[in-house]
N, C-alpha and C positions, 0 to 999 in steps of 0.2 A: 504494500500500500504506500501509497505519498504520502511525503511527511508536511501537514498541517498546521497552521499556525504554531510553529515552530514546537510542535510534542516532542517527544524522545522517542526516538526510532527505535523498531525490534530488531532483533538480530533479523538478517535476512533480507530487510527492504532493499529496495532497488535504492534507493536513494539514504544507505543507514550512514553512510563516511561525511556526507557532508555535514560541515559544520554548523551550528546554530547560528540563525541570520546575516546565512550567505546571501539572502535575496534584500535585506533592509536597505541596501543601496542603490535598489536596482528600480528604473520606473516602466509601466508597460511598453513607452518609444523605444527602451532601451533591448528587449527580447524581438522587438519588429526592426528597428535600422542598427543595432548594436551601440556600445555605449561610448565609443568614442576613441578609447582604448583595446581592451580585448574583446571578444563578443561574451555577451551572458554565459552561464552554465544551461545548456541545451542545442544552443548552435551547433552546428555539423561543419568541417572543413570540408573541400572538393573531396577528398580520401573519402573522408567519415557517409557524405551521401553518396557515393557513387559504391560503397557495401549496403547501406543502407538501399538503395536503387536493388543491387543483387538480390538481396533478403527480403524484403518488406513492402508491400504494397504503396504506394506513396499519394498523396491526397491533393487534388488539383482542382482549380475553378476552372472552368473556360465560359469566355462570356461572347455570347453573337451580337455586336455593335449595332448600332441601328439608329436610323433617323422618323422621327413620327408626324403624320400631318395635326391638325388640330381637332383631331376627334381622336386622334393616339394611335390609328394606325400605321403598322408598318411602311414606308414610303420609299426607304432605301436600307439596305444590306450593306454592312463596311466589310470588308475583307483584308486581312495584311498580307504585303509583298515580299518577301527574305527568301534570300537565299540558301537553299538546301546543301544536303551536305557534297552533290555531287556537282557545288556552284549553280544549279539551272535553279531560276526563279521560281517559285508555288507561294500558292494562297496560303494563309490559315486563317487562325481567332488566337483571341485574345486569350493565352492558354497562361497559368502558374501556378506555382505550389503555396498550399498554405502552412505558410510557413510558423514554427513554436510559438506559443504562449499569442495568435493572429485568430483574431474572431474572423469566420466566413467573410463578413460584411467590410470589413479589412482588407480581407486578401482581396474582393471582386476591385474596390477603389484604389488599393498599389499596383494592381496588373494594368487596370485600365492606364493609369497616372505614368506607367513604365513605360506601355505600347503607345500614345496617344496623346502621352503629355499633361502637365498640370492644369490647361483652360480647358480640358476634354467636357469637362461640367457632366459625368454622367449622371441619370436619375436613378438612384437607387432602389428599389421597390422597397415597398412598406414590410413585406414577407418575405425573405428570402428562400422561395421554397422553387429547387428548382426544375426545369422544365421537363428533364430527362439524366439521366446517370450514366456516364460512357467510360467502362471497363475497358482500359487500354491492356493489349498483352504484348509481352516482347515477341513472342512467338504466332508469324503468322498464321493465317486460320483458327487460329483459338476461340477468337472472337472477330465481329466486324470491325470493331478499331487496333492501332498496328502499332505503336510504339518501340522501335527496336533497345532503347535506352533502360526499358521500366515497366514494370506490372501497376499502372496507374488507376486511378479511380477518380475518375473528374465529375463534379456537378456543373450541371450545365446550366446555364441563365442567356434570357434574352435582357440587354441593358438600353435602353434610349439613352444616345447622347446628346447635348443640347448646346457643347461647345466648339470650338477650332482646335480642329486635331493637328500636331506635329509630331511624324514619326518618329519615336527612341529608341534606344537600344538597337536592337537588331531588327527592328523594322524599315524595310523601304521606304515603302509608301504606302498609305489606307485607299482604296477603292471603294466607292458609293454604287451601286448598281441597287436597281429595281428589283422586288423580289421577284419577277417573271425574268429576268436577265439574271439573277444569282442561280435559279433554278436549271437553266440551262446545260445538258448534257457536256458540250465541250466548256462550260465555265468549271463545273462539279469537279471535272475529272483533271481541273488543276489541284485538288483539293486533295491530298495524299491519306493516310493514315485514317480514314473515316470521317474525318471533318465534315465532307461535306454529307455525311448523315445526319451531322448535326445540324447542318443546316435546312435539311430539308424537315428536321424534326420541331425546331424552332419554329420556321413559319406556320406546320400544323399546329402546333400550341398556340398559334399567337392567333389565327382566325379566327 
């Protein structure tokens, strides 16, 4: 069991060696960007997640971006541009991990923030409950999504954005297409790994 406002650990907890009010310095910013210093107790180095990746299932949001007319329908479908590992260009979403001590609601507005940028302005739903659940396996056929990296488990959400997107990280560029234009046989089938199931599963949720 976790050790709780600071009780005395029993022989055997996963957490029995650490010392009493190793966390009294520490604020929730500090387990989501790190403290400045070292990172928290919980943080994982490249090493440490890429075992973890081996062994453990690992927990991701992906969000399908989207612009709304003024009745709140879908109007346009964003997609990102990046480069694959074999350098040719493909679509995705707005895919990441949630990461330690990172409420769901957290993780959807840092991935957005990461892909899209800080005036992305997305609207957050009042529920975060989401649309479909996509079992990524490293092995293909397993299932319909492919991740060769990870045994992943994503929830899915459709998000309206209501800002100016500027590509980060590893993003190209964001694409706006109509959802009869996202839907499109040869647009889909730039969409690797099952993605664009999601995207066809998104639009059925959101009719």
């Amino acid at each position: 069991m976790p050790v709780l406002n600071d009780e005395v650990p029993d022989e055997g907890d996963y957490d029995a060696s650490r010392r009493r009010g190793e966390f009294d310095d520490i604020t929730p910013d500090d387990f989501i960007r790190g403290s400045g210093h070292d990172n928290p107790p919980g943080w994982l180095d490249s090493s440490d997640i890429d075992r973890a990746r081996r062994q453990l299932p690992i927990v991701y949001v992906e969000i399908v971006p989207v612009r709304t007319d003024e009745l709140g329908r879908i109007s346009k479908v964003g997609t990102l541009l990046r480069a694959g590992d074999d350098s040719a260009i493909e679509r995705t979403l707005i895919t990441g991990r949630v990461l330690f001590h990172e409420s769901l609601r957290e993780a959807v507005a840092r991935n957005i923030a990461k892909d899209l940028g800080d005036i992305a302005l997305p609207i957050l739903p009042v529920s975060l409950q989401p649309f479909t659940v996509a079992e990524f396996f490293p092995t293909p056929g397993v299932s319909e999504f492919y991740d060769p990296r990870q045994h992943a488990v994503a929830l899915c959400y459709v998000v309206p954005i209501a800002g100016d997107c500027k590509p980060q990280d590893e993003t190209l560029d964001v694409e706006w297409v109509s959802p009869a234009e996202v839907l499109r046989p040869d647009y889909l089938a730039q969409m690797p790994g099952g993605h664009d199931r999601i995207i066809r599963r998104a639009l059925a949720w959101a009719e």
